[in-house]
C-alpha positions in Angstrom: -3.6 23.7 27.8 -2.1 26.8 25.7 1.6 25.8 26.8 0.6 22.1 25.8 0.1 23.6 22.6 4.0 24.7 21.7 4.5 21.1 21.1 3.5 20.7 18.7 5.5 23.1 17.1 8.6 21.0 16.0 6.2 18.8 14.6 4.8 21.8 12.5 8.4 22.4 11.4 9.6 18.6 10.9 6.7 18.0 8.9 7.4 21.4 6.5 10.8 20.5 6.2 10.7 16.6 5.5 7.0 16.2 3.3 5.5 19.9 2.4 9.2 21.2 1.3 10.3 18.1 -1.1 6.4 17.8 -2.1 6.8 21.7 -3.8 10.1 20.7 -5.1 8.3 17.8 -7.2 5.8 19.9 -8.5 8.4 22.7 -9.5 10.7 19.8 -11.3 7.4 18.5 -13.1 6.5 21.6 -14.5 9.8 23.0 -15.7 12.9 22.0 -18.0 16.1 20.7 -17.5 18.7 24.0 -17.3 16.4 26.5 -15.0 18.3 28.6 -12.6 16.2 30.5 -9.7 15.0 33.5 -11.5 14.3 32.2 -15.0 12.2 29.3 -14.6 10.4 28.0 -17.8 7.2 26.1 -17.1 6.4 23.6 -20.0 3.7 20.8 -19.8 6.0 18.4 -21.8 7.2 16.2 -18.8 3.4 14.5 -18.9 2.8 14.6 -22.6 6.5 13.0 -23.5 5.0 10.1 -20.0 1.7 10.3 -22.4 3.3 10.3 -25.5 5.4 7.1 -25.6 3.7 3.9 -25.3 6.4 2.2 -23.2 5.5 4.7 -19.6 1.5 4.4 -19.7 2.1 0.6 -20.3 4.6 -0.3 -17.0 2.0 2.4 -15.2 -1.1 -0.5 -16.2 1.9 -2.9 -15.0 2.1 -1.4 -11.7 -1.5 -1.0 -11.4 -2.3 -4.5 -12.2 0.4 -6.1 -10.2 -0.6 -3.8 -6.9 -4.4 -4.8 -7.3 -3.5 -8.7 -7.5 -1.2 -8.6 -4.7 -3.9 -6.3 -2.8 -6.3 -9.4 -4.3 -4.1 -12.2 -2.7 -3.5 -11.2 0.6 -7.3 -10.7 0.9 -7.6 -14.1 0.0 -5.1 -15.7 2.4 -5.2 -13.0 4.9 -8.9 -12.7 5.9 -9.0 -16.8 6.5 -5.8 -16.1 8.7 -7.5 -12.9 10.9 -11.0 -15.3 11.0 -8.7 -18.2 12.4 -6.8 -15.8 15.1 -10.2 -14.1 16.1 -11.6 -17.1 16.5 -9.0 -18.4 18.8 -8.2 -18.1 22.3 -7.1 -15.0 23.9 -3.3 -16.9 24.7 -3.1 -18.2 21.1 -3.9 -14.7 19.4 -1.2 -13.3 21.1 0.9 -15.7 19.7 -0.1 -15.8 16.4 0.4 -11.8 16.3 3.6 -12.2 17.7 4.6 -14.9 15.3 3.0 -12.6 12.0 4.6 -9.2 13.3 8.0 -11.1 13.8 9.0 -10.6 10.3 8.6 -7.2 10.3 11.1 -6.4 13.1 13.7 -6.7 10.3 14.1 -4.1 7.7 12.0 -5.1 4.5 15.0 -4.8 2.4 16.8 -7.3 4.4 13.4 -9.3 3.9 13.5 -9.1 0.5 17.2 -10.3 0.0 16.5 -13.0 1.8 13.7 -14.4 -0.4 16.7 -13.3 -3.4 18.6 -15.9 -2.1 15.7 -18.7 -1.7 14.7 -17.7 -5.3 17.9 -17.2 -7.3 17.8 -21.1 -8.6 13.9 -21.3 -9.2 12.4 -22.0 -12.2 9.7 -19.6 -12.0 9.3 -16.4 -13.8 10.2 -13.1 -12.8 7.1 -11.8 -12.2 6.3 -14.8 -9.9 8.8 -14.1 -7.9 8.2 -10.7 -7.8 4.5 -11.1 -6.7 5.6 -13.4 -4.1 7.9 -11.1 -2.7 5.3 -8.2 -2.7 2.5 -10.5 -0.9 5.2 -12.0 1.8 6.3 -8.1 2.8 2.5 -6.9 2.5 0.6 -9.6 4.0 1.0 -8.9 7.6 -0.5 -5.6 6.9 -3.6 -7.3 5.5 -4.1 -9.8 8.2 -3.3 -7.2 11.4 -6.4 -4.9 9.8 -9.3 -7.4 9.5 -7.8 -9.4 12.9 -8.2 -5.9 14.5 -11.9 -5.5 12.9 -12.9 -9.1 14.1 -12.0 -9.2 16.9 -14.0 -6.1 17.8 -17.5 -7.8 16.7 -19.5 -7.8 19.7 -20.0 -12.0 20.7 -23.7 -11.2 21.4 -24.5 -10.1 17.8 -23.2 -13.4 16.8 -24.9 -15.3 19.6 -28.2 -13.4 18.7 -28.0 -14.4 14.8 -28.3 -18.1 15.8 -30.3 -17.2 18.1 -32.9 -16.4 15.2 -31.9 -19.6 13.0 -29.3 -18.1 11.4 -26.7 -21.0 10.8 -22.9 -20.0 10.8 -23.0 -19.3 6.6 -25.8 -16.9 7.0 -24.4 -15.4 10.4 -21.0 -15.2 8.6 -22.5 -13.6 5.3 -24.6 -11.2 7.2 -23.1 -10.4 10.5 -19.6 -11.3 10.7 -18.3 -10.1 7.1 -19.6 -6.5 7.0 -18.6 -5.6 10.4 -15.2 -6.5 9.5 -15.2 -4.3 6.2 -13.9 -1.7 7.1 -10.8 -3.6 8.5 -10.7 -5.4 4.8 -10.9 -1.5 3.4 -7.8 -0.8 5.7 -5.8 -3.6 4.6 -6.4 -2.4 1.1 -5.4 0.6 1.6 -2.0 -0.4 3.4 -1.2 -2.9 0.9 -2.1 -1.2 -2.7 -0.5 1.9 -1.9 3.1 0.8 -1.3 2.9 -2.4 -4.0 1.8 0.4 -6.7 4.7 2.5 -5.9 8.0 -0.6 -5.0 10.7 -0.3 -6.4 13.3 -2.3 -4.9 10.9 -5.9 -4.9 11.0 -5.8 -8.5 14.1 -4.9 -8.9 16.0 -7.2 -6.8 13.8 -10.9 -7.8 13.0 -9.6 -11.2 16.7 -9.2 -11.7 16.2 -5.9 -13.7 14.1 -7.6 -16.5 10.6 -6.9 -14.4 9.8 -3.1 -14.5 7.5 -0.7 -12.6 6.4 2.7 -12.0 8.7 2.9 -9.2 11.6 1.6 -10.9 11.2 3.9 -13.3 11.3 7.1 -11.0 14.0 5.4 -9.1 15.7 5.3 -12.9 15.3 8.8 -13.7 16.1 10.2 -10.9 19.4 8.4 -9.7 20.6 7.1 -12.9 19.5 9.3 -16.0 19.8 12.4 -13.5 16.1 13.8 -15.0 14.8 15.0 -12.3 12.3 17.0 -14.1 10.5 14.2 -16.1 10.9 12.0 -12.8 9.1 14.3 -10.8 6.3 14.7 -13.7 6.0 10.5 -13.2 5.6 11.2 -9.3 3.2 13.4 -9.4 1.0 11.4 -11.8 1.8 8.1 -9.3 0.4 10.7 -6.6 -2.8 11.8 -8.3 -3.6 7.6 -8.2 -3.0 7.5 -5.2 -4.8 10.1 -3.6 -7.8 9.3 -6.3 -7.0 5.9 -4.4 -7.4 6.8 -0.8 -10.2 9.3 -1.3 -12.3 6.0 -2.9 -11.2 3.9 0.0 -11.9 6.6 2.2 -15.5 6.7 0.3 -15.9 2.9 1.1 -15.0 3.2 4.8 -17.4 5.7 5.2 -20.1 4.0 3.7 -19.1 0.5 5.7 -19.1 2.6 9.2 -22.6 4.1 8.2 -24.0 0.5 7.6 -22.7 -0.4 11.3 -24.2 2.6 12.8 -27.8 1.4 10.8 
């Protein structure tokens, strides 16, 4: 078991290099000024107050926030329907139907995405349209695959034991079905407002430039201003939310596996 152990050593290393590494590199940009070298560093707070400061950032922030919670809104409205219908089907047709909703994302999101450019480009609806339909196409499978997974691990014999009592298929729905599949709802969230707070390249390809988000704005500062200090001072504030984020939905998934075990 000791030699077993070893392996996970490149792991270890691939995991320092590629996330801890760039993560300290962030938080050394956000807390410095432009024109450091290694042995005079200047730490300053003004990357946050100047993202504070100016009206325009903490506005496209409550952008990204409120665009991420109605697409994480909409694919929980057309997603759990679509996981209830596949649970509810027959053992052949599920596999279909996961087949046929993972298909999609055998091809690079990207590619997706232009695709939907093209469909788009001679629409008449607004940008912002367009860009929620290309964040709820790209995230919806994610939505669906979490409760589908939750449903279709509900025991049959609680179901068949809440009519067995009276309880009609509302009631068994409202108090069986639905909060044993909470915590797959709590998963999809997770998987879908996390990357919708943070796109950048959905909004920028089908809102043509004229639809702006948190993560265009990094993207912005860090490729085309060449600020790297006040861009890393916007990630780090985009990673507070969403660690706030996760540790809530962690919160919720706790308290929905504790109402299971009761």
């Amino acid at each position: 078991m000791k030699s077993f152990s070893k392996m996970v050593y490149p792991y270890v290393v691939w995991m320092i290099i590629m996330i801890i590494v760039p993560m300290l590199m962030i938080v050394l940009y956000a807390f410095t000024t432009q024109g450091n070298d290694v042995l005079t560093f200047q730490f300053t707070l003004s990357n946050f107050a100047r993202f504070f400061s100016d009206n325009v950032f903490p506005s496209v922030l409550w952008r990204s926030l409120k665009m991420a919670v109605i697409t994480t809104l909409i694919c929980i409205l057309i997603g759990y329907p679509a996981a209830y219908a596949m649970a509810k089907s027959k053992p052949h047709s599920q596999a279909v139907m996961v087949l046929l909703i993972t298909l999609p994302m055998w091809i690079n999101m990207l590619v997706r995405t232009y695709a939907w450019k093209g469909i788009l480009s001679d629409s008449p609806l607004s940008a912002e349209v367009q860009v929620y339909i290309g964040m709820v196409y790209n995230f919806l499978p994610f939505m669906i695959l979490q409760i589908y997974t939750a449903l279709s691990k509900i025991d049959p014999a609680l179901i068949t034991a809440a009519h067995d009592l009276g309880a009609n298929d509302r009631e068994t729905f409202r108090t069986v079905i639905f909060p044993l599949s909470l915590s797959g709802v709590i998963s999809g969230i997770t998987l879908v407002f996390l990357p919708a707070v943070s796109s950048f390249f959905i909004p920028k390809l089908l809102g043509g430039g004229r639809f702006v988000l948190i993560g265009n704005l990094i993207e912005d500062y860090f490729i085309s201003t060449g600020d790297w200090n006040f861009g890393s001072a916007i990630s780090m504030i985009m990673a507070v939310i969403i660690l706030i984020s996760m540790y809530v939905m962690r919160r919720f998934d706790k308290q929905s596996h504790e109402e299971e075990a009761d």
